[in-house]
N, C-alpha and C positions, 0 to 999 in steps of 0.2 A: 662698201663693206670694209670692216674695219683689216690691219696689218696682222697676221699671226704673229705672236709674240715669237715663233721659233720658225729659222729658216727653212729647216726641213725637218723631216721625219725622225733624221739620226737627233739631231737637235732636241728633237724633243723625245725621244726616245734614251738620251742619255739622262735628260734631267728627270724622266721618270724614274730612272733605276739608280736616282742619287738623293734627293733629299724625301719625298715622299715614299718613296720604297722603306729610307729607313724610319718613316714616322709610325707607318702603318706596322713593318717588326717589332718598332720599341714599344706600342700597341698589345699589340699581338704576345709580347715578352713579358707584359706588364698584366696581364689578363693570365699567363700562366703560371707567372713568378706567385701571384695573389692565387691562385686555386689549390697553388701545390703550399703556400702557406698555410690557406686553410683547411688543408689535407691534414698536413700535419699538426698544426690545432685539434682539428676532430677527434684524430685518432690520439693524441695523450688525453683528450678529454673524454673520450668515450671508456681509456683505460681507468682511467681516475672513478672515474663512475662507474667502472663492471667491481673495482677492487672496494669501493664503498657498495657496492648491492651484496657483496660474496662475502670472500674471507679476510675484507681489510678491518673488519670491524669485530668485536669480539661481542658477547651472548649481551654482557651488561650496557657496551655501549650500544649497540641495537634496541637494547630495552631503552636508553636515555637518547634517541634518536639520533645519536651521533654521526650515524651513516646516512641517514637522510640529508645530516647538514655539509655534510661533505659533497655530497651530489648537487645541491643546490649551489654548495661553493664553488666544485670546478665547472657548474654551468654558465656560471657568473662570470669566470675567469676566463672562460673559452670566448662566450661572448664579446668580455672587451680587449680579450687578446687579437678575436678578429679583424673587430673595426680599427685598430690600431695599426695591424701590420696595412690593412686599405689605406689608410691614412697614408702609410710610410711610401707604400708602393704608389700609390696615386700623385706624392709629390713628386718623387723622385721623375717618374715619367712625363708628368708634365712641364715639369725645368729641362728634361731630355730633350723633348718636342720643342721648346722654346729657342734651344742653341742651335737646332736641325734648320729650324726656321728663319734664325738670323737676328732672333731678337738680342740686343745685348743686355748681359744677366748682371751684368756687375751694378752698372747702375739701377736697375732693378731689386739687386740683391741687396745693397745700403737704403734703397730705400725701404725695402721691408723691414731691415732691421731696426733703423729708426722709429720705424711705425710701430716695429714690435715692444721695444724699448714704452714709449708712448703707452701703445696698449696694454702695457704690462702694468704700468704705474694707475692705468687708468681702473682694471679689472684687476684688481688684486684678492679683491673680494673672493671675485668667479673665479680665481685661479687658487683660490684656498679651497673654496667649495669643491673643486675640481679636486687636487690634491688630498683631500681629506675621505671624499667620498671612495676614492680610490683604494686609501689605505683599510679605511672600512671593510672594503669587498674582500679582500687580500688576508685580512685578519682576522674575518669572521666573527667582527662584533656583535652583528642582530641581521637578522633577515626577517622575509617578510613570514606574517605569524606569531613574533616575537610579542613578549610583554615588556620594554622598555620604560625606564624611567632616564629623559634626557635633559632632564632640569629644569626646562620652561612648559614641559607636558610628560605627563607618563599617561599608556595606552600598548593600543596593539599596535605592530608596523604593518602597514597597507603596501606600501611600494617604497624602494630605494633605490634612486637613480644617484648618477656622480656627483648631481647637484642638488637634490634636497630630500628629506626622508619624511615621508607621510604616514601620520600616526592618528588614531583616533581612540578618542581616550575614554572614559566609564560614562561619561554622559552622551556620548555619542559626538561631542564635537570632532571634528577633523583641523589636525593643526599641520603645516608645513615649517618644518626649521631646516634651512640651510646646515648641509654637513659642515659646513668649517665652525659654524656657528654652537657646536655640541663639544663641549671642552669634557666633558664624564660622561659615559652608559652603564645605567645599573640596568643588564641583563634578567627578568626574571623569569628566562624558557630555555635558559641553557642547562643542558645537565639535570639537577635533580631540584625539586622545591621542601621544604620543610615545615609541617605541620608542628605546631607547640598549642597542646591542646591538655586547661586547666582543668581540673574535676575536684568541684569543692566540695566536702562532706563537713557534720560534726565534729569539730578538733576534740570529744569524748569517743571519738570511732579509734579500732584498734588498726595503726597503721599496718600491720604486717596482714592482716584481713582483709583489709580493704585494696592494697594490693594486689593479694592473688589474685581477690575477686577481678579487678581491673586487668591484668594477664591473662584471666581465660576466656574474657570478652573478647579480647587481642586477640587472642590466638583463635578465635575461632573466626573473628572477622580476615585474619590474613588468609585462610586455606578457601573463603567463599571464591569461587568461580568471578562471579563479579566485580570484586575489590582487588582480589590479588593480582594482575595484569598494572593494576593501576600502582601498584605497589612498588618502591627499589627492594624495602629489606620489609622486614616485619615490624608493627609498631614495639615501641618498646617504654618500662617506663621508667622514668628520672627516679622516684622515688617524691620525699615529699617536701613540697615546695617553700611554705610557707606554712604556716600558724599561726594565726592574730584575729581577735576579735571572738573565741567560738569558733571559727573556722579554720580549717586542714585544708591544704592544696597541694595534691598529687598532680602531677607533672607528665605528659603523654609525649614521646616525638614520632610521628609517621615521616618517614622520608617515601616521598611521591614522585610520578610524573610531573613536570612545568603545568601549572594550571589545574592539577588534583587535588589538590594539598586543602582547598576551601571544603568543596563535596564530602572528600576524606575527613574532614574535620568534623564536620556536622552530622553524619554520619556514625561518628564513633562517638560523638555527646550522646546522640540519642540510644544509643545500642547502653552506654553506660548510668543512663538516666534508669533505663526501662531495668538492668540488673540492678540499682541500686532501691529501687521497688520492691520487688523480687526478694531484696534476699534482707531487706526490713535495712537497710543502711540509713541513717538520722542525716538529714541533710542540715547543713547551717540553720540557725536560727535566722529570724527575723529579722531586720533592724528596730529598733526601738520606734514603740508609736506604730506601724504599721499592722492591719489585724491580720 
């Protein structure tokens, strides 16, 4: 049978209550230090999130889902506030345990650094990626939902991690671009969209007629139950736009929800189609040669 490493009982009795006692604390410290971190994560993010569902948000940005994007944004931020303080708390404890243990950190420690050094030159890419994606979340450029235009693709965003934001675009392809890789975002689900919607008649039609008529097509499509939720203000109209050729072009704007502003459009063509029927309005001529 082999030697016991310790002569007696006290022997070994002391070295239990000396460097494994304190591993298993610094353990045990690191497992509460991280709970009560993400205690208190929780609980600003959970505040963040009761004052976007309540009274952090006012009537019109509730209507342009303001508060939605809030709650999405401090879920985001809780999230990677989490796995970060892990991170922080996870080193920290494991270089604890390595001194407890007798490893020496020094030369250990130049050599991470050099490697870090190394690795840094090497992934500079992934560390823009990383950086960028970050600022994203933080800034509340797009989220998932969103109708994006990011230069090499516009589409809807499907997912966005630190490291690259997946979009799938009107044909249905799905594209990956690295966040460092997106130098501009043209947003188009923030806030409000706007409809610019043409109504060409006879340039012999009496503009101020033609007009009203066009206001109380409006007005009657803003109070319908079905449009008006979709609606920011009421549509309203420019007046007229152009004249050239025989034809008069009165001028519509609907300010909408992100992604209503098409329906809305087409919608209020046909509603002003069917009154220009109705009330005998001469539409443009032909173009020449066509019967």
């Amino acid at each position: 049978m082999g030697r016991m490493p310790f002569s007696t009982w006290s022997e070994f009795g002391t070295w239990l209550l000396g460097a494994p006692l304190l591993i298993v604390l610094t353990i045990l410290l690191a497992l509460i230090i991280r709970w009560l971190a993400h205690r208190a994560i929780r609980t600003v993010v959970d505040n963040a999130v009761r004052r976007a569902e309540t009274n952090e948000a006012s009537g019109a940005e509730r209507l342009l889902g303001f508060d939605t994007r809030r709650r999405q944004r401090a879920l985001t931020l809780g999230s990677l506030l989490r796995s970060i303080a892990t991170f922080i708390i996870a080193t920290i404890a494991v270089l604890t345990i390595m001194a407890l243990v007798g490893l020496p950190l020094a030369p250990l420690l130049a050599s991470a650094g050099v490697g870090g050094i190394a690795l840094g030159f090497g992934a500079q890419s992934l560390v823009k990626d990383f950086l960028s994606g970050v600022f994203m979340i933080i800034e509340d450029q797009y989220g998932v939902g969103d109708v994006i235009d990011a230069g090499e693709a516009t589409g809807t965003v499907e997912e966005v991690t630190l490291r690259v934001t997946r979009l799938r675009d009107s044909d249905g392809v799905v594209w990956f671009i690295r966040n460092g890789e997106i130098i501009r975002v043209g947003n188009k689900s923030q806030g409000w969209a706007l409809a610019t919607i043409d109504l060409q008649v006879a340039a012999s039609e009496d503009p101020a007629r033609v007009i009203n008529l066009v206001k109380g097509v409006l007005a009657e499509f803003a109070e319908e139950a079905e449009w008006s939720p979709k609606l920011v203000e009421p549509p309203t109209v420019a007046g007229v736009e152009s004249i050239t050729g025989g034809t008069m072009t009165i001028r519509v704007f609907a300010k909408s929800l992100p992604g209503e502003q098409f329906a809305l459009a087409r919608e209020i063509r046909e509603r002003e189609k069917a009154m220009f029927d109705a009330e005998d309005v001469s539409l443009p001529p032909l173009p020449y040669g066509m019967p």
